[in-house]
C-alpha positions in Angstrom: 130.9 185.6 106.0 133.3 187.7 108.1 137.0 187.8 108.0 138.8 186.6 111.0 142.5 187.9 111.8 144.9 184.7 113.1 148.0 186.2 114.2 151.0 183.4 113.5 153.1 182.7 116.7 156.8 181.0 115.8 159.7 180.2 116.6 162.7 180.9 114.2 160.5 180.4 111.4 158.3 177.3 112.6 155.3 177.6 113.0 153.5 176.5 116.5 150.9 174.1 116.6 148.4 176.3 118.7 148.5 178.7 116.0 147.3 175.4 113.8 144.1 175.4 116.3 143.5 179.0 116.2 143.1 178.9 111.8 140.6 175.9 112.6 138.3 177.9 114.7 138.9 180.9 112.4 137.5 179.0 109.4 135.0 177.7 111.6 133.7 181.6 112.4 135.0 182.7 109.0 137.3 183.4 106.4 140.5 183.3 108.6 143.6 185.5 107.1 147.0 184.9 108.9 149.4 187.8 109.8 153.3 186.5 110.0 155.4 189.2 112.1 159.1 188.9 112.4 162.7 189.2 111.1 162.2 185.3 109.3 159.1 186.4 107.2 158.5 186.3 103.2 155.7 187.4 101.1 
């Protein structure tokens, strides 16, 4: 099975519901992995 990339879109820390969607389909094609970017992210 192949890995899928889901870049997480937010807002101040919350997460948005598309991105919620996206994982779905990911684990539908996948293995999905999520990628946080911002000043508000933690390991």
């Amino acid at each position: 099975m192949s890995e899928v990339l889901v870049v997480i879109d937010h807002a101040d820390g919350v997460v948005k519901k598309p991105t919620f969607e996206l994982l779905t389909i990911a684990r539908r094609l996948g293995e999905p992995s999520a990628v946080f970017f911002g000043a508000t992210a933690r390991g």
